[in-house]
N, C-alpha and C positions, 0 to 999 in steps of 0.2 A: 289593731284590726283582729278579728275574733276567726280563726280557721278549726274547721274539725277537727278532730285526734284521730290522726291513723298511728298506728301501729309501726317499731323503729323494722320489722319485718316490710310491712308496705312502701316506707321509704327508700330502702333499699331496693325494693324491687321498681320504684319509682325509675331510681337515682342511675338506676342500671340501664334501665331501659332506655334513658335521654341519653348516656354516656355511649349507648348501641344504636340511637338513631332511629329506634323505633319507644313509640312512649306510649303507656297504658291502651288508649283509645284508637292505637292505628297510625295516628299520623308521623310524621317528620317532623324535627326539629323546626323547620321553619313552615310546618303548614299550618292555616287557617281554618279554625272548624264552620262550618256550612250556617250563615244567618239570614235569616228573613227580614225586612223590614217595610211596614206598610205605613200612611199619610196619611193625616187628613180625618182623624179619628174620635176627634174633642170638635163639636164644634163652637163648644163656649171661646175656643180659644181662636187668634189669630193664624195659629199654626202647631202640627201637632206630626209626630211621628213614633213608633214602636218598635224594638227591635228585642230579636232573640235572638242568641248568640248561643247554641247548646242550652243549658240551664238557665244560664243569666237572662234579665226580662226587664227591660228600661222602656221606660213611658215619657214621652218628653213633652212639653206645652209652651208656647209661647206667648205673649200676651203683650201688644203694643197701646204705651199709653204717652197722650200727647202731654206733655211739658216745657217748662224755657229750658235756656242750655245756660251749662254751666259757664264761670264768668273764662275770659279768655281759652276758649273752648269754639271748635269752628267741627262739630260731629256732634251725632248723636251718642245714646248710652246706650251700652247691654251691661245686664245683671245676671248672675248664672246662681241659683239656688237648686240643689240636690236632697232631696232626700231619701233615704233606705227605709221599708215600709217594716214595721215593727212584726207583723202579722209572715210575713214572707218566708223568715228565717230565723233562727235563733242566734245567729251574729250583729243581729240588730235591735236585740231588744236594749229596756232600760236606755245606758247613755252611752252603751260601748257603739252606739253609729254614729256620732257626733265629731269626732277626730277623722272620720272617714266622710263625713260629707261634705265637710270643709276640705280635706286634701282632693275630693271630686271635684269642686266647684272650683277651686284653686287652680288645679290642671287646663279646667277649660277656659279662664279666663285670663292665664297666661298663652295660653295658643290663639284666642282670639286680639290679646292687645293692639297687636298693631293694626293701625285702621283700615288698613289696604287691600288687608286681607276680608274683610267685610262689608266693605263698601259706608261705613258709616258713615259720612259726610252725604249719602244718599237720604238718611234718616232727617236728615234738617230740612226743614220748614223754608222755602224760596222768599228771600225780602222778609225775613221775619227774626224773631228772640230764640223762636219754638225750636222742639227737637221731638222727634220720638223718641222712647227706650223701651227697649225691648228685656223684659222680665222674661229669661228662661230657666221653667221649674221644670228640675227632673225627679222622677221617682223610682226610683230601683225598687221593683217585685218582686224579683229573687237572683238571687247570686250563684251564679256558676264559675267563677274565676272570671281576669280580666275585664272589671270594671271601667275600666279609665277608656279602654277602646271601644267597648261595646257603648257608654256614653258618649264620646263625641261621634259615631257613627249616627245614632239616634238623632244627636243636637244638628245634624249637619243636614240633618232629612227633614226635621221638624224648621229648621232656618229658609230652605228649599220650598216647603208648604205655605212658609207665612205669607199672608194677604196684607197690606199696610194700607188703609182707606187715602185716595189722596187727599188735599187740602190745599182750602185759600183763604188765603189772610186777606182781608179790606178794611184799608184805614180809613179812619171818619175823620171830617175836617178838625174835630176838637182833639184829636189827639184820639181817641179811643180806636180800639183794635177789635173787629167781631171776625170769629174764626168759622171758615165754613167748613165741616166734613163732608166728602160726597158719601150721599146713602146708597149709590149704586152699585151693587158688588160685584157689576164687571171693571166696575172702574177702581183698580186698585194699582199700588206698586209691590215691587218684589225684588228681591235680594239677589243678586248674579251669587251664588255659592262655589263657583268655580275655583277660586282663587282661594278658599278658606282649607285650613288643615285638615287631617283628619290623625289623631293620636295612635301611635303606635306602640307597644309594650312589649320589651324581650327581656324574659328575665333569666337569672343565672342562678344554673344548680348541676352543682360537682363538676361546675370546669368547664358547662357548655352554656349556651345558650338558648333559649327555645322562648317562642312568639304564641300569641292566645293562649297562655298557662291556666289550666284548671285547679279550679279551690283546692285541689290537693296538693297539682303540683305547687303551688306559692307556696305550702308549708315547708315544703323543700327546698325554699329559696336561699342564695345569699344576700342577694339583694335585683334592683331591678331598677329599667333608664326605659321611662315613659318619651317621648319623641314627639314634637308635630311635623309633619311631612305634608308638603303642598303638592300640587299637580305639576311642579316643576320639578321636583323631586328636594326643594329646599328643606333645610332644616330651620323651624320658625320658633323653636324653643325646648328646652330638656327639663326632664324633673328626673330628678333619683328619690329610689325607696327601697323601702326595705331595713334591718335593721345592722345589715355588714357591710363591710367596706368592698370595692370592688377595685381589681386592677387597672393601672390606664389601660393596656392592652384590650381588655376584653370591653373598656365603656369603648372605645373607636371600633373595637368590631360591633359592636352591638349596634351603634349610631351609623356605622356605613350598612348593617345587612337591615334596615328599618327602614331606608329608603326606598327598592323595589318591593316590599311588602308593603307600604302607603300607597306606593303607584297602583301596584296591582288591586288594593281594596277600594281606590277612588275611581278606579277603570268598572270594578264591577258593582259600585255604588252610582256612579250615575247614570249607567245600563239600569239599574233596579227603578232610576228614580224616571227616568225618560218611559218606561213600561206603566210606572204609575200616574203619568201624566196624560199618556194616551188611554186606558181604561177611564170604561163609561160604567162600571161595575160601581152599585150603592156600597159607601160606607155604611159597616152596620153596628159598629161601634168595639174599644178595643177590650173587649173579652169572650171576642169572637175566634174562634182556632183555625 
């Protein structure tokens, strides 16, 4: 992954500042910088959401397409493809974004695995082969630090928005199967997202820890333990990164202070999404400020 060049003067005064509790931009070791996120923005797509996290800028789409289901298989699919836009940043040109989009897409599709937490067995077709799958593209616009949280905040808002058309299957006496979609678009189903993760990232530099790390600080990193946290406060999967090793000590503090930072972000993630449900305000499309 491709980070600016600061200065071995700026890392220090980085390095100083996390070790004093106070970091570059004001906050605390363990606070959250201030993000927006709005719905319902694409409407080529079944569901869509945006988020801004500081600098960082993720567009997400979702796209549900009917098919059979795989063989000993009782749910449907999701697919999670990410991409970082070439144009955005210069850490994404050429083919240095390529190992980062798959380590994106990877993250979300291990916090999504288990079906329970997505309701996928909603996704299948009643008395039927069928299933939906849900294709979620993400596109990274630009990068401010902490990728992996400011995406599954996005996927979680965009999962929240999708409209899924219902359907009825009717069998013909010869054995053939004619599939109806309803074209009415109040008539739809939708995802309970309550029960789904949302990723959290603390990463470690000179001894501490610190949460929503900015593109600089990652360059300061030793390494770093991505988390999903559900509304129970469970832990639903880990990824490590980075290119150092980290002590036990510090991955269990990191894994236990990642749980009231999930809670606290899914508390005022579904306060944002409950406000965008009730507004009767026109989407006017997302490259609107």
């Amino acid at each position: 992954m491709y980070f600016p060049i600061i200065s071995p003067s700026e890392r220090n005064y980085l390095e100083q500042g996390v070790a004093k509790g106070v970091r570059v931009d004001g906050r605390g070791r363990l606070d959250y910088r201030h993000f927006t996120l709005e719905t319902g923005l694409i409407v080529q797509t079944n569901g869509s959401a945006r988020i801004r996290l500081g600098t960082t800028d993720i567009l997400v789409g979702i796209k549900a397409e009917l098919g059979k289901m795989d063989e000993n298989t009782n749910e449907g699919k999701i697919l999670c493809n990410v991409e970082c836009c070439p144009s955005a940043s210069s850490e994404f040109e050429g083919r240095g974004a390529e190992y980062l989009n798959a380590e994106l897409a990877r993250a979300l599709e291990r916090a999504f695995a288990v079906s329970t937490l997505l309701e996928k067995k909603k996704l299948v077709i009643e008395n039927s082969e069928y299933c939906w799958t849900l294709y979620i593209d993400a596109l990274v616009l630009d990068s401010g630090g902490n990728l992996f949280d400011a995406l599954s905040i996005a996927t979680r808002a965009a999962v929240f928005d999708t409209r899924i058309p219902k359907v009825k299957i009717h069998h013909g006496e010869k054995g053939d199967i004619e599939i109806d979609i309803e074209d009415d678009p109040s008539q739809f189903l939708q995802l309970d997202v309550s029960s789904m993760p949302l990723l959290v990232t603390l990463t470690h530099i000179n001894g501490y820890e610190i949460v929503d790390a900015t593109i600089d600080e990652e360059q300061c990193m030793l390494g770093r333990i991505t988390v999903a946290v559900n509304k129970n406060g469970e832990l639903c999967s880990i990824l490590k990164g980075g290119v150092g090793g980290l002590p036990v000590k510090s991955i269990d503090q990191m894994m236990m202070a990642s749980i009231p930072i999930g809670l606290e972000i899914i508390k005022k993630m579904d306060e944002i999404l409950r406000q965008e449900k009730k507004s009767q305000l026109p989407k006017v499309g997302f490259f609107s400020s």
